[in-house]
N, C-alpha and C positions, 0 to 999 in steps of 0.2 A: 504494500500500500504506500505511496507515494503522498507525501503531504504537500499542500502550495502554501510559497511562503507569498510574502507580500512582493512587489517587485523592485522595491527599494531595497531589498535583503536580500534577494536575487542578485542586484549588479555588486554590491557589497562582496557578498563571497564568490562573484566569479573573479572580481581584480584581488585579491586580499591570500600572499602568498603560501601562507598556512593553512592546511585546509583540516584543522581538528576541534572538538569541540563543539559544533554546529549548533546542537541545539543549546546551548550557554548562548551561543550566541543571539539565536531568533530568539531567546528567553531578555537580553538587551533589547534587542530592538522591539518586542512587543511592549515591553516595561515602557520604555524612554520615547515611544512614538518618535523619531528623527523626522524632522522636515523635511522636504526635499532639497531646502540651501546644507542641511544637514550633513546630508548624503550625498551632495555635491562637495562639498568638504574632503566628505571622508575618503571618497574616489582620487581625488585633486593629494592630500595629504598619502595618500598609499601608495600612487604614484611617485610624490615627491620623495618620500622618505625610501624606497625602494632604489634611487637610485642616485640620492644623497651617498655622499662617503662616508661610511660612520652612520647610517640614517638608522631607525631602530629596525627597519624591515630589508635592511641591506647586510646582511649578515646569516653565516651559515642555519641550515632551519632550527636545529635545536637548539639556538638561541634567541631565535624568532619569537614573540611573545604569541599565545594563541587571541584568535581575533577575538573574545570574548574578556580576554583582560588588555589586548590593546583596548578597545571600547571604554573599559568601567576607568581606567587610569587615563582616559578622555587624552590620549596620544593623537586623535584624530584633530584635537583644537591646535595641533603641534605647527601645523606648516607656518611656515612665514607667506604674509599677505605678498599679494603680487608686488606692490611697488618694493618691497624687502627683498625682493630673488633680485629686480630690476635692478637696486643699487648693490647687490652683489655681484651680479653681472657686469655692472659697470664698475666694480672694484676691481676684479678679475682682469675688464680688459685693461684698464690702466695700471696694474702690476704687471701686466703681460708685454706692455707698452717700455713700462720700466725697464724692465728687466733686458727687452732685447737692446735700448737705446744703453745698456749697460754692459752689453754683448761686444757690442758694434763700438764701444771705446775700449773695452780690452782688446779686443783682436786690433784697435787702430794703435793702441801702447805696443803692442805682442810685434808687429808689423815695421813699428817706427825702430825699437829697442834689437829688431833682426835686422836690421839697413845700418844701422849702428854699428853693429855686431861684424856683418858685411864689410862694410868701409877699412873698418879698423884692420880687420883680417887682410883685406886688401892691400892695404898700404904696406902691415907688414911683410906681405909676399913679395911685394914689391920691393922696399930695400932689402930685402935676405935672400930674394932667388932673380933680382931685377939683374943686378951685372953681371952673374952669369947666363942668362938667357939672352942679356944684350951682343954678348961675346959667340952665341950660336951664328951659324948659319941659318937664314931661313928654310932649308930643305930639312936642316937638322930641328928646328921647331916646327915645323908641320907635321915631323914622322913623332913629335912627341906629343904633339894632338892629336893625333891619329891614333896614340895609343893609348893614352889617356883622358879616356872620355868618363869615366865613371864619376860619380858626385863626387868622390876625394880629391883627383883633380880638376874640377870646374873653377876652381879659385887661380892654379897654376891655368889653366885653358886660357881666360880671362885676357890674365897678364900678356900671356903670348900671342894673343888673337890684338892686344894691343901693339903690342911689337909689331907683327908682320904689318898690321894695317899703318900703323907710321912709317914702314921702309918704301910702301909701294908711293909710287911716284905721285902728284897731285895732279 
């Protein structure tokens, strides 16, 4: 025998992720008659809290409260009003805002502090391996950019690729 609940307690227990307890529960709602902004609430708040972080119905089931004591512990009056989620939303994107304009100056430090890093390394290649490279041949600095291409020597590359390009004529 099949019993009919009211259809307010119908949509209740089809969104409502726990499904134990039932009649505790139609024992709430025949007690407390819920309105229908009620129960619009409760759909709205079961929703919300399911997929809050932390929310009381986001959470493995057997810690899940069953809907009959979410109800009595009035967890349905829980959600925050619309304009409440709005200024969280608008909190969120402007930490989000933050945070990348906070990005995009470390990578601009990170970027500047390696040109830096570059330069200096530069210079020193230059007076410590400058007058012997000046002293090659250019057939003899080609065949040592030809062989040294790998990232260790692109600093030495540099240097020599400066060299041959100053010997050739203007």
């Amino acid at each position: 025998m099949r019993t009919k609940y009211s259809q307010d307690f119908e949509m209740f227990w089809k969104v409502y992720p726990k499904k134990d307890a039932k009649l505790r529960a139609v024992a709430w709602f025949v007690k407390n008659k819920p309105t229908e902004d009620d129960v619009e609430k409760m759909l709205y708040t079961i929703s919300f809290q399911t997929k809050q972080v932390g929310g009381r119905l986001n959470c493995e089931r057997k810690y899940m409260p069953l809907p009959c004591t979410w109800l009595n512990d009035g967890d349905w009056l829980d959600a925050p009003s619309k304009a409440e989620q709005e200024q969280a939303k608008a909190a969120k994107v402007e930490a989000n805002a933050r945070r990348e304009a906070q990005t995009e100056q470390a990578e601009k430090a990170y970027q500047e502090a390696v040109a830096k890093r570059i330069e200096k390394r530069q210079e020193q290649i230059r007076t410590e391996d400058g007058p012997k490279f000046e002293e090659m041949t250019t057939e003899q600095l080609q065949k040592i950019m030809d062989e040294h291409t790998p990232p260790l020597f692109i600093m030495r590359g540099w240097l020599i690729k400066e060299i041959l390009q100053a010997r050739q004529p203007a």
